[in-house]
PDB file with SEQRES, HELIX, SHEET and CRYST1 records, atoms N, CA, C and O in Angstrom:
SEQRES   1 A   66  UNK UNK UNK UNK UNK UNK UNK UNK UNK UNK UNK UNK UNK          
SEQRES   2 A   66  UNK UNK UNK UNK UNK UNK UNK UNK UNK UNK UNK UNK UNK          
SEQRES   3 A   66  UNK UNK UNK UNK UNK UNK UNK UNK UNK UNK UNK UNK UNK          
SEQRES   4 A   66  UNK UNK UNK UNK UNK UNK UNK UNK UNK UNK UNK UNK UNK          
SEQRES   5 A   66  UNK UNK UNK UNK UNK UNK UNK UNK UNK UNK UNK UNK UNK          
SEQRES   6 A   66  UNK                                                          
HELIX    1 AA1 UNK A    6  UNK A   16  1                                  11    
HELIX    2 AA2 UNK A   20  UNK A   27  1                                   8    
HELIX    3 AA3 UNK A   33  UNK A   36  1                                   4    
HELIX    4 AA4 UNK A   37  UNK A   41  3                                   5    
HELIX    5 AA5 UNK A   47  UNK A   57  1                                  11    
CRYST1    1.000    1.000    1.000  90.00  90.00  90.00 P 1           1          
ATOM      1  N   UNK A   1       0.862  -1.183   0.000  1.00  0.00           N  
ATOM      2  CA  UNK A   1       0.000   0.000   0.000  1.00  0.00           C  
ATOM      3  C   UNK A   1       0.899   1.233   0.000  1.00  0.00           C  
ATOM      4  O   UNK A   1       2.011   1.340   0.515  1.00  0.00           O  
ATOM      5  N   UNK A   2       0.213   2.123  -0.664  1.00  0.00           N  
ATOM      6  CA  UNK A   2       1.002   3.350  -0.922  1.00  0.00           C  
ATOM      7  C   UNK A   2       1.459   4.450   0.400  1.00  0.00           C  
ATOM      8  O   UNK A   2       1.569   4.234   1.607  1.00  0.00           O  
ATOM      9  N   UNK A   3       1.602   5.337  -0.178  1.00  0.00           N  
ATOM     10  CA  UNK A   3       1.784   6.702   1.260  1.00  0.00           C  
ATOM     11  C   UNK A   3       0.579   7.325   1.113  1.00  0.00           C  
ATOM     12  O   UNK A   3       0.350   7.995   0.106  1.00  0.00           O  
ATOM     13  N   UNK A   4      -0.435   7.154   2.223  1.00  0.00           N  
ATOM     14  CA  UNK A   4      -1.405   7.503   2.204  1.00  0.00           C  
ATOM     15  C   UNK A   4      -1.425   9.427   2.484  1.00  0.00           C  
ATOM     16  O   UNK A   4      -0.821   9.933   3.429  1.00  0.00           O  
ATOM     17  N   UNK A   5      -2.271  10.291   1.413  1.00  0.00           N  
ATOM     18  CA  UNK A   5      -2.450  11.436   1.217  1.00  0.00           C  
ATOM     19  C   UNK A   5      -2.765  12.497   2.642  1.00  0.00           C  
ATOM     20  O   UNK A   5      -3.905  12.817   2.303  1.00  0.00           O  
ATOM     21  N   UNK A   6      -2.645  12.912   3.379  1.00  0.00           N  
ATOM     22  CA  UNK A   6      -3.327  13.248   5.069  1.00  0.00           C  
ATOM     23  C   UNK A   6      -4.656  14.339   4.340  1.00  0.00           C  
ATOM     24  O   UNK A   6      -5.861  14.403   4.584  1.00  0.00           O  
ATOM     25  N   UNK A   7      -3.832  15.050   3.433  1.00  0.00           N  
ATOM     26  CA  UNK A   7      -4.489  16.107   2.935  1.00  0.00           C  
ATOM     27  C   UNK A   7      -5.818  15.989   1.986  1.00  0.00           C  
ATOM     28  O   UNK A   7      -6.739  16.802   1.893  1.00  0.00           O  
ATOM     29  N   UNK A   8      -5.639  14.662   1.266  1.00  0.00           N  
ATOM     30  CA  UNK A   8      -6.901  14.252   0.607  1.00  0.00           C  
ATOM     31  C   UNK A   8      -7.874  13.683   1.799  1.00  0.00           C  
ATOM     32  O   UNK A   8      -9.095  13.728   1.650  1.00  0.00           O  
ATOM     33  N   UNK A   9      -7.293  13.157   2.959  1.00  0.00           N  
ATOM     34  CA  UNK A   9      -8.642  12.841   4.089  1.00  0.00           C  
ATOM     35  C   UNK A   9      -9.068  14.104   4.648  1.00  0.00           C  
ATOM     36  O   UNK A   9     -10.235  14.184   5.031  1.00  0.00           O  
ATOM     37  N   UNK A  10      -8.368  15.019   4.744  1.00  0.00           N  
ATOM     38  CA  UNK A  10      -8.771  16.526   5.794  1.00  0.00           C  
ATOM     39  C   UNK A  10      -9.548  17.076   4.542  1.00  0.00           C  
ATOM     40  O   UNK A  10     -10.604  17.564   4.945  1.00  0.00           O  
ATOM     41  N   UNK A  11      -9.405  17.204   2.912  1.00  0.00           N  
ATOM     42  CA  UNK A  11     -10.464  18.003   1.900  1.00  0.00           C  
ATOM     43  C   UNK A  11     -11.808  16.835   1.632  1.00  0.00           C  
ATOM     44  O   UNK A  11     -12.948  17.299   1.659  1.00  0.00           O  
ATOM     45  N   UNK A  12     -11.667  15.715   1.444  1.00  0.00           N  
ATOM     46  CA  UNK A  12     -13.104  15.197   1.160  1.00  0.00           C  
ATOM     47  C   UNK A  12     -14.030  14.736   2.553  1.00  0.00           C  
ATOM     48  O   UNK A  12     -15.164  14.304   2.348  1.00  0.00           O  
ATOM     49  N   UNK A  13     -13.428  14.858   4.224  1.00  0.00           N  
ATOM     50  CA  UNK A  13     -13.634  14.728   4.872  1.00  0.00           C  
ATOM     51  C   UNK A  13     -14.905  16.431   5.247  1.00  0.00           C  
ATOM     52  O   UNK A  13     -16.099  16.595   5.499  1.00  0.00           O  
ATOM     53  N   UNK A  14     -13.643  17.340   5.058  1.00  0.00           N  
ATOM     54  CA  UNK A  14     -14.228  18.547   5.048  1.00  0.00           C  
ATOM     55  C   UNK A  14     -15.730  19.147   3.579  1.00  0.00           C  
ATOM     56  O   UNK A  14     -16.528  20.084   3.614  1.00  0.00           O  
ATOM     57  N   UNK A  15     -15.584  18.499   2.944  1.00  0.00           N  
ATOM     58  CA  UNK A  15     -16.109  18.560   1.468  1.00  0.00           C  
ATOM     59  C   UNK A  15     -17.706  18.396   2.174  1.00  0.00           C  
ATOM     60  O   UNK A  15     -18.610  19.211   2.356  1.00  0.00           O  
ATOM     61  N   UNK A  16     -17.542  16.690   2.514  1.00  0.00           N  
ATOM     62  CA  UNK A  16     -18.909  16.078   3.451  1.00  0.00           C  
ATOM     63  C   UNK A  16     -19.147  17.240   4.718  1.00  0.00           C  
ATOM     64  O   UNK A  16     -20.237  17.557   5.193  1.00  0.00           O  
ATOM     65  N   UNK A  17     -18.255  17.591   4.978  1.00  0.00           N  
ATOM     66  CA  UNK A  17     -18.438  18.715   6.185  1.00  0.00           C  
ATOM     67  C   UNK A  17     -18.755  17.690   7.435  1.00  0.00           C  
ATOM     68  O   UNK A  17     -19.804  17.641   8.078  1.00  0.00           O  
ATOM     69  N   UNK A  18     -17.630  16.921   7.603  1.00  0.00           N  
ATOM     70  CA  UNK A  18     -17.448  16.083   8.741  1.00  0.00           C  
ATOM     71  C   UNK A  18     -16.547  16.497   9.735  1.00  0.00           C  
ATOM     72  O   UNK A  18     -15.402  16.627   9.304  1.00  0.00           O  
ATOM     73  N   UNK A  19     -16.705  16.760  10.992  1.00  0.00           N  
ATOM     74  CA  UNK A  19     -15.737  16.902  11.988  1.00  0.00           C  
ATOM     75  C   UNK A  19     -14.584  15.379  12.402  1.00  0.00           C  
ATOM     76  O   UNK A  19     -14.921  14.239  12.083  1.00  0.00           O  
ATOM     77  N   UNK A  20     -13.691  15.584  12.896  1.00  0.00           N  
ATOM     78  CA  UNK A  20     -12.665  14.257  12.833  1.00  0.00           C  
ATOM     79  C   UNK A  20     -13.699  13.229  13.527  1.00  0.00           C  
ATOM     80  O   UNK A  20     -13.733  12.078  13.091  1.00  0.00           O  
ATOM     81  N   UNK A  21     -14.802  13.721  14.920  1.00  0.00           N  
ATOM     82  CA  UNK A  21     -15.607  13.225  15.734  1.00  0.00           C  
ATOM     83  C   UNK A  21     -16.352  12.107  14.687  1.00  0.00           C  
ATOM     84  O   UNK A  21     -16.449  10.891  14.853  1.00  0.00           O  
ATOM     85  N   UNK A  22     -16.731  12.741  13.814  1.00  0.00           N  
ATOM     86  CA  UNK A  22     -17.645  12.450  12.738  1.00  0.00           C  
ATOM     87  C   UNK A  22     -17.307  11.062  12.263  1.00  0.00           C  
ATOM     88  O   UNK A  22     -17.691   9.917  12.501  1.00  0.00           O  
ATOM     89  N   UNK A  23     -16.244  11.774  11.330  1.00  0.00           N  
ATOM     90  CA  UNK A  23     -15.297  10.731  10.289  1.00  0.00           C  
ATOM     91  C   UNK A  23     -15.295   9.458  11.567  1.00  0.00           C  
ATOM     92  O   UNK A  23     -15.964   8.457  11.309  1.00  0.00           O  
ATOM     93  N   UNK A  24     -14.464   9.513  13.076  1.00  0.00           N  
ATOM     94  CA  UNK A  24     -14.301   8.463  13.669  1.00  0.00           C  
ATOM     95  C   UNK A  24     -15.924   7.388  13.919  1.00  0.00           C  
ATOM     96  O   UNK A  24     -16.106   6.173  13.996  1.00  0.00           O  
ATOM     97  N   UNK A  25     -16.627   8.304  13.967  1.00  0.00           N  
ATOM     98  CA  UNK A  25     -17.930   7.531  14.370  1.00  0.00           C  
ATOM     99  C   UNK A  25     -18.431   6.460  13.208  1.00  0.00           C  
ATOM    100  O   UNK A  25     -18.851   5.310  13.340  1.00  0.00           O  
ATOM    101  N   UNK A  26     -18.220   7.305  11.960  1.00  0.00           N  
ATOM    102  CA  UNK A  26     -18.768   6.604  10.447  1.00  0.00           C  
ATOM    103  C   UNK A  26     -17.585   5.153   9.960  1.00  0.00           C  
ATOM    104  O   UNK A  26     -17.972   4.024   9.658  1.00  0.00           O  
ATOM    105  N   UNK A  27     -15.998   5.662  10.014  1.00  0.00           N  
ATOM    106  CA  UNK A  27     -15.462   4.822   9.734  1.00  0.00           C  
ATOM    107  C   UNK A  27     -15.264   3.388  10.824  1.00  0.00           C  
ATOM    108  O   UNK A  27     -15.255   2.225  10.420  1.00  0.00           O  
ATOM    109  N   UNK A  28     -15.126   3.782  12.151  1.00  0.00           N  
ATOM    110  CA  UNK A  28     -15.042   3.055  12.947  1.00  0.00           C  
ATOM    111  C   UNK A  28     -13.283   2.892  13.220  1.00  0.00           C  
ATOM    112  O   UNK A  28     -12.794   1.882  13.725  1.00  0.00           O  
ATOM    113  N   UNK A  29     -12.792   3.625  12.950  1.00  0.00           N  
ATOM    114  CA  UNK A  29     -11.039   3.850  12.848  1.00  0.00           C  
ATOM    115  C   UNK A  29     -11.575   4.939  14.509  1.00  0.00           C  
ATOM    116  O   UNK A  29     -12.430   5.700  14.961  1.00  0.00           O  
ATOM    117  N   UNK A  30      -9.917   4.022  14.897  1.00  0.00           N  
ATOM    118  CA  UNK A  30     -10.195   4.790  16.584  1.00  0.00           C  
ATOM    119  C   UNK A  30      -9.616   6.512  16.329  1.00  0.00           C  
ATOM    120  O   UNK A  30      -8.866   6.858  15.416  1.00  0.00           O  
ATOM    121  N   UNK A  31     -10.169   7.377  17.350  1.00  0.00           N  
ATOM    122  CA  UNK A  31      -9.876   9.260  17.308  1.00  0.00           C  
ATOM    123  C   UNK A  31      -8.419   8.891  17.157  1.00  0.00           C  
ATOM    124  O   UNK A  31      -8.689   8.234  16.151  1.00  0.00           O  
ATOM    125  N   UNK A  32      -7.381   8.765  17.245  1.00  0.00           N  
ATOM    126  CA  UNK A  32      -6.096   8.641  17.975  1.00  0.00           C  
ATOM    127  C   UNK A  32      -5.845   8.086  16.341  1.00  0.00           C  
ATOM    128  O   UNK A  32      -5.456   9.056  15.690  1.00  0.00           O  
ATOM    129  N   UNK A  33      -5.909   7.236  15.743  1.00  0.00           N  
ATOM    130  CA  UNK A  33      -5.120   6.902  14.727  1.00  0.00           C  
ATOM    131  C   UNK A  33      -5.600   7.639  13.215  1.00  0.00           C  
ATOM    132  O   UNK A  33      -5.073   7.675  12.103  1.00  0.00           O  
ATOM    133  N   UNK A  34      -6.879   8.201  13.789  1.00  0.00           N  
ATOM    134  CA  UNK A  34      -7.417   9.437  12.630  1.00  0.00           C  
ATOM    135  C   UNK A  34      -6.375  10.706  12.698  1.00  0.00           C  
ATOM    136  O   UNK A  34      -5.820  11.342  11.802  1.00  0.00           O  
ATOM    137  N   UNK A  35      -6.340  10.805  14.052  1.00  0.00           N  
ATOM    138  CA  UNK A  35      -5.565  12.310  14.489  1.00  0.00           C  
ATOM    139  C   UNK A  35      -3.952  11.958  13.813  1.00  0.00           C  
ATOM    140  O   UNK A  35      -3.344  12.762  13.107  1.00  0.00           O  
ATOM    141  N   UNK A  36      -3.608  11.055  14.067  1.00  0.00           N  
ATOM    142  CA  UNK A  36      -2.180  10.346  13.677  1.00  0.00           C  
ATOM    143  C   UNK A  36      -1.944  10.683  12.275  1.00  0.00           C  
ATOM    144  O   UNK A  36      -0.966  11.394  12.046  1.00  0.00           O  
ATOM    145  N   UNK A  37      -2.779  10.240  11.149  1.00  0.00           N  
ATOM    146  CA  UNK A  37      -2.735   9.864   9.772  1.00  0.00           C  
ATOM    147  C   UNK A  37      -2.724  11.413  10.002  1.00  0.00           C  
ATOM    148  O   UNK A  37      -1.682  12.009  10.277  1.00  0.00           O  
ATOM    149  N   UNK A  38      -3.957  12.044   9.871  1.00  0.00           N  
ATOM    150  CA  UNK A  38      -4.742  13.836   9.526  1.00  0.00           C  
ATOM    151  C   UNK A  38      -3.274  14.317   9.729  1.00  0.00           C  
ATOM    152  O   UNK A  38      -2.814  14.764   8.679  1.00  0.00           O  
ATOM    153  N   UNK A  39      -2.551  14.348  10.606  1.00  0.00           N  
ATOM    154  CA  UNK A  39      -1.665  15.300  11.293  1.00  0.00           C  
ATOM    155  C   UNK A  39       0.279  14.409  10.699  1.00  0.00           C  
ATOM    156  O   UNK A  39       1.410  14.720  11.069  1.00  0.00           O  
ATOM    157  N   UNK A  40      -0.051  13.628   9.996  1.00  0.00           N  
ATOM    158  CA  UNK A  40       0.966  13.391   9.142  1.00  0.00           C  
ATOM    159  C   UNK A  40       1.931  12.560  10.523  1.00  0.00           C  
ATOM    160  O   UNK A  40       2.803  13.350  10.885  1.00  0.00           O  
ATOM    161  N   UNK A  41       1.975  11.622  11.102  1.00  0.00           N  
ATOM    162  CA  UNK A  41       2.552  11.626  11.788  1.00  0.00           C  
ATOM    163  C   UNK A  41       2.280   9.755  11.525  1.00  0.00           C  
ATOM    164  O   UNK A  41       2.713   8.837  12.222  1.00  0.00           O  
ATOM    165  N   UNK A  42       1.685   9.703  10.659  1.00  0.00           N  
ATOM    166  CA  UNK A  42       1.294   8.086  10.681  1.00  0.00           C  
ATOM    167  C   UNK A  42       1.344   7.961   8.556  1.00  0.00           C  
ATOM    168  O   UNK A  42       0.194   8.016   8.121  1.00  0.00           O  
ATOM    169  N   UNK A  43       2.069   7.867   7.793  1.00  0.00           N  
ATOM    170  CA  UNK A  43       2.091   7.531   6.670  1.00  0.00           C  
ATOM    171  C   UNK A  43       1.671   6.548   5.785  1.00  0.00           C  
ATOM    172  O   UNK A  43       1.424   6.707   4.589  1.00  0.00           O  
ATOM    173  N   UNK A  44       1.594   5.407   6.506  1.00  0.00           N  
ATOM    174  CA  UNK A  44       1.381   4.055   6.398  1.00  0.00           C  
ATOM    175  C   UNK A  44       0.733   3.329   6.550  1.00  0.00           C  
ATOM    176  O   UNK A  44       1.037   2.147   6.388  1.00  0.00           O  
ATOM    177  N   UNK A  45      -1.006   3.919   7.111  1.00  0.00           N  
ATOM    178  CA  UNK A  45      -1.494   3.363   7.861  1.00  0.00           C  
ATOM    179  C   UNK A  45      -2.194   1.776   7.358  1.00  0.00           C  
ATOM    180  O   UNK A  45      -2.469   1.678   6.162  1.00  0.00           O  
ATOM    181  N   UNK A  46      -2.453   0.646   8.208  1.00  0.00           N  
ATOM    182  CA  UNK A  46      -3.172  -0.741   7.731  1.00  0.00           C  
ATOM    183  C   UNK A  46      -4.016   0.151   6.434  1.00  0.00           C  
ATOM    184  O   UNK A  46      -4.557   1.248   6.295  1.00  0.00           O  
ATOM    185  N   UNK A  47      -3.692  -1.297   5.477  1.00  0.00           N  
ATOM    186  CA  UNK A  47      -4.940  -1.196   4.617  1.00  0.00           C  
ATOM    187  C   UNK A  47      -5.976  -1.042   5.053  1.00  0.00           C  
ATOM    188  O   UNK A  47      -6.451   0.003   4.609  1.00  0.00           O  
ATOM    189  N   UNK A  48      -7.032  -1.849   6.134  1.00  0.00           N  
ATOM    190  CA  UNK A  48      -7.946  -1.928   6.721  1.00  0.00           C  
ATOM    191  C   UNK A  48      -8.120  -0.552   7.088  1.00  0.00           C  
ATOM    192  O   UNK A  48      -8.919   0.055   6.375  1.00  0.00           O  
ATOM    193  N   UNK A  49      -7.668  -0.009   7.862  1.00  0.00           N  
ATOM    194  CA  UNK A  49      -7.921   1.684   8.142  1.00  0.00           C  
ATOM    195  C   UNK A  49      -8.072   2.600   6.590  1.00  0.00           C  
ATOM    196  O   UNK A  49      -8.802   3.579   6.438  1.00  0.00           O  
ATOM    197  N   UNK A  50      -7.723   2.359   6.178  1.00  0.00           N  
ATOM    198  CA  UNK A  50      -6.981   3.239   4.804  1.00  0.00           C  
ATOM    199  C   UNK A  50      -8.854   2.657   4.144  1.00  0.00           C  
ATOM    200  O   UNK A  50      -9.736   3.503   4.001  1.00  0.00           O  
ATOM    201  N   UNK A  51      -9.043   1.506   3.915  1.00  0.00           N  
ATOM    202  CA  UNK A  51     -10.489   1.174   3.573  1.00  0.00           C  
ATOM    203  C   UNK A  51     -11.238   1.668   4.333  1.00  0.00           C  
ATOM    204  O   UNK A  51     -11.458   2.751   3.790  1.00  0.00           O  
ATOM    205  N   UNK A  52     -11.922   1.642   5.414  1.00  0.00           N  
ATOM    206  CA  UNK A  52     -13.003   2.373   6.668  1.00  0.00           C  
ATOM    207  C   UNK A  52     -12.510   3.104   6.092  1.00  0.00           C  
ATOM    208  O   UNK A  52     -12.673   2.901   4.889  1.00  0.00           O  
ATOM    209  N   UNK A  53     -11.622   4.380   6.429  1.00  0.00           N  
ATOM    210  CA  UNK A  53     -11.783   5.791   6.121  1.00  0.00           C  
ATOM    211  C   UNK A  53     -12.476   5.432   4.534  1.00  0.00           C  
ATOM    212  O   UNK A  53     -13.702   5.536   4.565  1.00  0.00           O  
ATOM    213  N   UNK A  54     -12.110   5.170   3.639  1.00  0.00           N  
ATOM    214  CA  UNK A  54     -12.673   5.854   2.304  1.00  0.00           C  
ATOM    215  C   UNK A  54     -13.547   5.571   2.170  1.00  0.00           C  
ATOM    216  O   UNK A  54     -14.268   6.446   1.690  1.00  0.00           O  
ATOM    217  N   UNK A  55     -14.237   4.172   2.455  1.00  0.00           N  
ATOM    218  CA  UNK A  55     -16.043   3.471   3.138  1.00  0.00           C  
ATOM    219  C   UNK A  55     -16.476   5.480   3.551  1.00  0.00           C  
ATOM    220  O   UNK A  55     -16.982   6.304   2.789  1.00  0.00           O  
ATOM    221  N   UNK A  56     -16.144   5.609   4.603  1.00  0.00           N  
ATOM    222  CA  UNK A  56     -16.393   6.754   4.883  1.00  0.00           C  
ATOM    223  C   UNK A  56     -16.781   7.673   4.181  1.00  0.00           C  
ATOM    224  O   UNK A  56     -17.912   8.122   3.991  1.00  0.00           O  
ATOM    225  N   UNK A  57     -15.447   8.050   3.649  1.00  0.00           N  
ATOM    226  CA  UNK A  57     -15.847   9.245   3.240  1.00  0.00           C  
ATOM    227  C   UNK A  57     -16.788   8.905   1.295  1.00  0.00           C  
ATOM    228  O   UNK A  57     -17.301   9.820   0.652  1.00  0.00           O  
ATOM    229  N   UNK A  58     -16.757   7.896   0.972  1.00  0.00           N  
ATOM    230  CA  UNK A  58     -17.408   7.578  -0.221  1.00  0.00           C  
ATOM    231  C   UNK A  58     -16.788   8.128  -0.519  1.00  0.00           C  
ATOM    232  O   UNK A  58     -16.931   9.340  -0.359  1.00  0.00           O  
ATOM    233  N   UNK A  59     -15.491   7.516  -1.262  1.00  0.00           N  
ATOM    234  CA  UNK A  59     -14.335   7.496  -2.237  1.00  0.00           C  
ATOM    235  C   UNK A  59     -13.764   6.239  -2.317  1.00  0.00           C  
ATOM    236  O   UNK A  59     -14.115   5.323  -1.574  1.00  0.00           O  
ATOM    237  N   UNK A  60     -12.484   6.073  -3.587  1.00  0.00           N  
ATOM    238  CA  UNK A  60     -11.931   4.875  -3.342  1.00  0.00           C  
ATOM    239  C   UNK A  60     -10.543   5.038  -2.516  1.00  0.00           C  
ATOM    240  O   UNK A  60     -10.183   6.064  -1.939  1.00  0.00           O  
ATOM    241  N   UNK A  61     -10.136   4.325  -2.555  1.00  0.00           N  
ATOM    242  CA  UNK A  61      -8.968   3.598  -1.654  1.00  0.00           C  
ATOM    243  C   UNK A  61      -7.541   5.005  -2.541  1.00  0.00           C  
ATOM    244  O   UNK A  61      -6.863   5.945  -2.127  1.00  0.00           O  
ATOM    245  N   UNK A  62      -7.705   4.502  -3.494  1.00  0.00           N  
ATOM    246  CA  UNK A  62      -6.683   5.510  -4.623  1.00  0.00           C  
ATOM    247  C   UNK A  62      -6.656   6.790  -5.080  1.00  0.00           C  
ATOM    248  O   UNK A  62      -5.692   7.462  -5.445  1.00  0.00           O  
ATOM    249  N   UNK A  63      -7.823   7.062  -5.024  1.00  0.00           N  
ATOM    250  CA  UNK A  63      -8.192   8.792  -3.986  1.00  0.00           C  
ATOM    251  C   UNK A  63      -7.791   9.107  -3.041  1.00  0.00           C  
ATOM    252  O   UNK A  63      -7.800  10.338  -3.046  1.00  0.00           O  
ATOM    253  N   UNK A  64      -7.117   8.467  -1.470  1.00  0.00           N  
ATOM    254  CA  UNK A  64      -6.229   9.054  -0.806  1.00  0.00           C  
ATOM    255  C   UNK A  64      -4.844   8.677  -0.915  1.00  0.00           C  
ATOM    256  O   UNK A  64      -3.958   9.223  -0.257  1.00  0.00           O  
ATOM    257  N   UNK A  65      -4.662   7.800  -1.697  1.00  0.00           N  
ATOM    258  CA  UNK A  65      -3.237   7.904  -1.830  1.00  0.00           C  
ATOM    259  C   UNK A  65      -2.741   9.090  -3.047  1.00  0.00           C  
ATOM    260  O   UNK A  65      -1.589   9.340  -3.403  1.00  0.00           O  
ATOM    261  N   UNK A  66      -3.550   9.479  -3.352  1.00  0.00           N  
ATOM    262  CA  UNK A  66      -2.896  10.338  -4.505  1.00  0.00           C  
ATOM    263  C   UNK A  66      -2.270  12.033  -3.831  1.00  0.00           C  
ATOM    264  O   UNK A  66      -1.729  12.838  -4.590  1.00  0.00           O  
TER     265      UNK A  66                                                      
END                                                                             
């Protein structure tokens, strides 16, 4: 899996007009490893996370890696 984008989850997250609260409730990815990725401090995250989030935000998987 690629280097996941932080900045493509903080614009289509924001797009939906989701707070991080939000995004954590819908994807089911814990606050702490949302805040991690968002804030660039986590690059890599499991596929499995990297899927929930884009489940989420209704996108694909290759939309945040870009």
């Amino acid at each position: 899996m690629g280097l996941i984008n932080s900045e493509n989850i903080k614009k289509y997250r924001n797009k939906l007009g989701l707070t991080q609260d939000d995004l954590v409730r819908k994807s089911g990815v814990k606050h702490t490893t949302l805040t991690k990725i968002e804030g660039d401090f986590v690059k890599k995250p499991s596929v499995q996370v990297i899927a929930k989030i884009a489940k989420a935000l209704d996108v694909s998987v290759e939309d945040l890696l870009k």
